[in-house]
N, C-alpha and C positions, 0 to 999 in steps of 0.2 A: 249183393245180387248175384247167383250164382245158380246155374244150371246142374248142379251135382245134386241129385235127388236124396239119396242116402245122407250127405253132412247136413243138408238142410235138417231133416228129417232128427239126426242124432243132436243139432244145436238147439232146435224146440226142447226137448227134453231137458239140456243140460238149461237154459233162459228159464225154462218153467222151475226146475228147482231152485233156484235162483230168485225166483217170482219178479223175476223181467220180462215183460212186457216183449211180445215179438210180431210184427208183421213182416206175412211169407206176401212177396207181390211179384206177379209174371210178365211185368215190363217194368221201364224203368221211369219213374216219374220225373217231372221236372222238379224246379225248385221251387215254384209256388205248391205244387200239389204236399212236396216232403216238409214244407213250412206250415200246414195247415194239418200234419199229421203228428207235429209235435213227438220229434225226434229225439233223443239223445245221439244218435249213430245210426249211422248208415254200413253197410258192408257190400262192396263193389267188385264184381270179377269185372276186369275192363276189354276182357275178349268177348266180350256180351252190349255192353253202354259203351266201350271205344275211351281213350284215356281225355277226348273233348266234353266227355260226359263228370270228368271227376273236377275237371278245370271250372265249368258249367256251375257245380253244384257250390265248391268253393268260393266261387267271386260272388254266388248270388246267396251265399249262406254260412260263412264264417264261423257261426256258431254252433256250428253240427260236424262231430265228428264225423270222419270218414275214413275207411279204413278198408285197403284194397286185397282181396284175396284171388290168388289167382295161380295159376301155372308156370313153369319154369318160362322166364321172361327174358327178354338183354338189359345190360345195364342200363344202358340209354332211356331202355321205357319206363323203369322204376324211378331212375332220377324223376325223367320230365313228370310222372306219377307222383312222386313226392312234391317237387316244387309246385305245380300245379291246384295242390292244396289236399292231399290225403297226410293224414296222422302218422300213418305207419303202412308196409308192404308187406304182406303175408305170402309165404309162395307155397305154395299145395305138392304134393299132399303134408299139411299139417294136424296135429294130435288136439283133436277138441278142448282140453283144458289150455293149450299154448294160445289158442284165440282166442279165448273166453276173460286168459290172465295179459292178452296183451290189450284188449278191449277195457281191460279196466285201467290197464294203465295209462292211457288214453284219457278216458275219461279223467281219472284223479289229476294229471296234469294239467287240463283245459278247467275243471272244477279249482284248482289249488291257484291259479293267474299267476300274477304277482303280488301276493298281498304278505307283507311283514308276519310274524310267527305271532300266534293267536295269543300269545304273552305277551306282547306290545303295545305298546298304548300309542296311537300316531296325534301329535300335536301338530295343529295350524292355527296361527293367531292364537285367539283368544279358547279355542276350541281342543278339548282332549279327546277322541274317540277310544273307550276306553270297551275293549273286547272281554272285563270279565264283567264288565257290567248291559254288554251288550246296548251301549246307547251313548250319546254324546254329551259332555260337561263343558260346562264355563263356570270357572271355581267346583263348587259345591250345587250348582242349579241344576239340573237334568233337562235333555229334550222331551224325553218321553219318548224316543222312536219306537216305532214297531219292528217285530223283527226286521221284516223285507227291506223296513227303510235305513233301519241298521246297515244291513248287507249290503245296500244300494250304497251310501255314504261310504262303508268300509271298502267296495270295491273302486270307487272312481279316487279316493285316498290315496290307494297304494297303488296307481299308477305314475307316479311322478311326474305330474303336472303335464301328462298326455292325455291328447281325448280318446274317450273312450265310445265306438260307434253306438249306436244305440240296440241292434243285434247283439253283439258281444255282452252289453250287460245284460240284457234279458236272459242271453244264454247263463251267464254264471251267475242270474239272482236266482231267475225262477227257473232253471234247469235244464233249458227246452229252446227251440228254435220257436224266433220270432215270426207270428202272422202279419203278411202284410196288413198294415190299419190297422194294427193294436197299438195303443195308444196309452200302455200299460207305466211305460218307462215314464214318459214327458208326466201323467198324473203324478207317479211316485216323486217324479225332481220336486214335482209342486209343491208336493205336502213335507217332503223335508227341505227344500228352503224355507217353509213359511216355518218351523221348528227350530232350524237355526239362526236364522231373522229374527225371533222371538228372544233366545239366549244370549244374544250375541247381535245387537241392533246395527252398531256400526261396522260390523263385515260384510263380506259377502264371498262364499265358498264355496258354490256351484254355478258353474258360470255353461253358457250355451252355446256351441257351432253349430248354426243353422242348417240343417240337412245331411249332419254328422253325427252330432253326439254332445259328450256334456264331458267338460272338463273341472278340475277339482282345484282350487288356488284358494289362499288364504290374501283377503283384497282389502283395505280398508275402502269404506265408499267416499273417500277423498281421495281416490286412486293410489295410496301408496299401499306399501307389501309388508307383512311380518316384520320381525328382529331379525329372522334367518331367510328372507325371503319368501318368493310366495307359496312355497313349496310345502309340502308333509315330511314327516321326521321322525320314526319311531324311539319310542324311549320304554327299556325293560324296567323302568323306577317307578311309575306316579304317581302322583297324589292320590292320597285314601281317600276314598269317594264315602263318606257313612250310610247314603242312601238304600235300601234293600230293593232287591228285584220286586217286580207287581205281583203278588198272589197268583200261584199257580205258572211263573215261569220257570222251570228248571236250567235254565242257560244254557241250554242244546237242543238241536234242532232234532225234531225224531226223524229215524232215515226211510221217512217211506219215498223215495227218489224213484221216480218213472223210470225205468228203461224204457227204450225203443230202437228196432234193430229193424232192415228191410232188405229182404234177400230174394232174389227169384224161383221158383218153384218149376 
């Protein structure tokens, strides 16, 4: 959000070549109005929303980058601007392509999480998650995931046995800041439990914190844990799966990814 008429003006262009999506807005919204406008990023001068406005949008929005551009500052306000919950500190005047390539950087970081290198196979129990086949194995059996539930499984995997809010996954499956009331994630748990339950009766490896999120543990349903614990484990070896992908999946995702940027006019 930024009152500089000319960079606004010169970053439409640079966003449209790009075919990112941009909305110019002449106040600052809150964080229900930026969670119903399905975000990737935000762009904040905070001599405009005040550095309580970037604290604001961070605690009630996690999953939405943020990223503060602004004029020669003190160090003090950048810290508290940092820890407060912005990505990164832009100090003006900077070179259109330097914000464009630290915006991406950004994003690829909060997009990348922490998840094991896409050549890894993460075993729990009785469960391979095996990323060149894009879907989960017990032996030789397949879930049949769908992508998303793939992604969904592959993301709560490779957090090491931490919960993950249910904001944050939304953000890293389906790209974008969660609406209040969407009710997108808790579906998705549903239908890859009931898929893993299917391959794999006597486990169970998504597990619930009520009003947080959903954690990932390899459980047998007589309480006890794995060989190695109840944890995920990547391994660069597995087993040959002989099964082929469904007709018509090429094993990547196409990148049509929404951008969304909000700056003041």
């Amino acid at each position: 959000m930024d009152d500089d008429t000319g960079l606004v003006a010169v970053m439409e262009r640079r966003f449209a070549a790009l075919r990112w999506q941009l909305e110019v807005l002449n106040y600052a919204p809150g964080p229900d109005h930026l969670a119903a406008m399905r975000l990737h990023a935000v762009i904040v001068n905070p001599a405009l929303t005040g550095l309580d406005y970037i604290e604001r949008v961070g605690i009630a929005l996690p999953g939405l980058a943020v990223l503060v551009l602004a004029g020669p500052a003190p160090v003090a306000d950048r810290v508290r601007g940092l820890r407060a919950g912005a990505d990164d500190w832009i100090t003006k005047p900077c070179h259109p392509g330097e914000l464009v390539a630290r915006l991406q950087a950004v994003l690829r970081r909060r997009r990348a999480g922490e998840l094991p290198g896409d050549d890894e196979a993460v075993v729990a129990g009785e469960l391979a998650i095996r990323p060149d086949m894009f879907d989960a194995y017990v032996g030789e059996e397949a879930a049949g995931l769908s992508r998303k539930e793939y992604e969904l499984l592959r993301q709560l995997a490779g957090a090491d046995g931490r919960v993950l809010e249910r904001e944050l996954i939304y953000q890293r499956v389906w790209g974008y800041t969660m609406v209040r009331g969407d009710r997108s994630v808790d579906v998705f748990v549903r239908k890859l439990r009931t898929k893993l339950e299917r391959i794999s009766p006597g486990w169970r490896y998504v597990h619930t914190h009520f009003g947080v999120g959903y954690r990932f543990a390899a459980e047998r349903e007589d309480g006890g844990a794995g060989p190695d614990g109840d944890g995920a484990h990547a391994t660069t070896d597995p087993t040959p799966i002989p099964h082929a992908r469904a007709e018509g999946d090429t094993g990547a995702e196409q990148a049509g990814v929404r951008f969304g940027l909000a700056a003041v006019g």
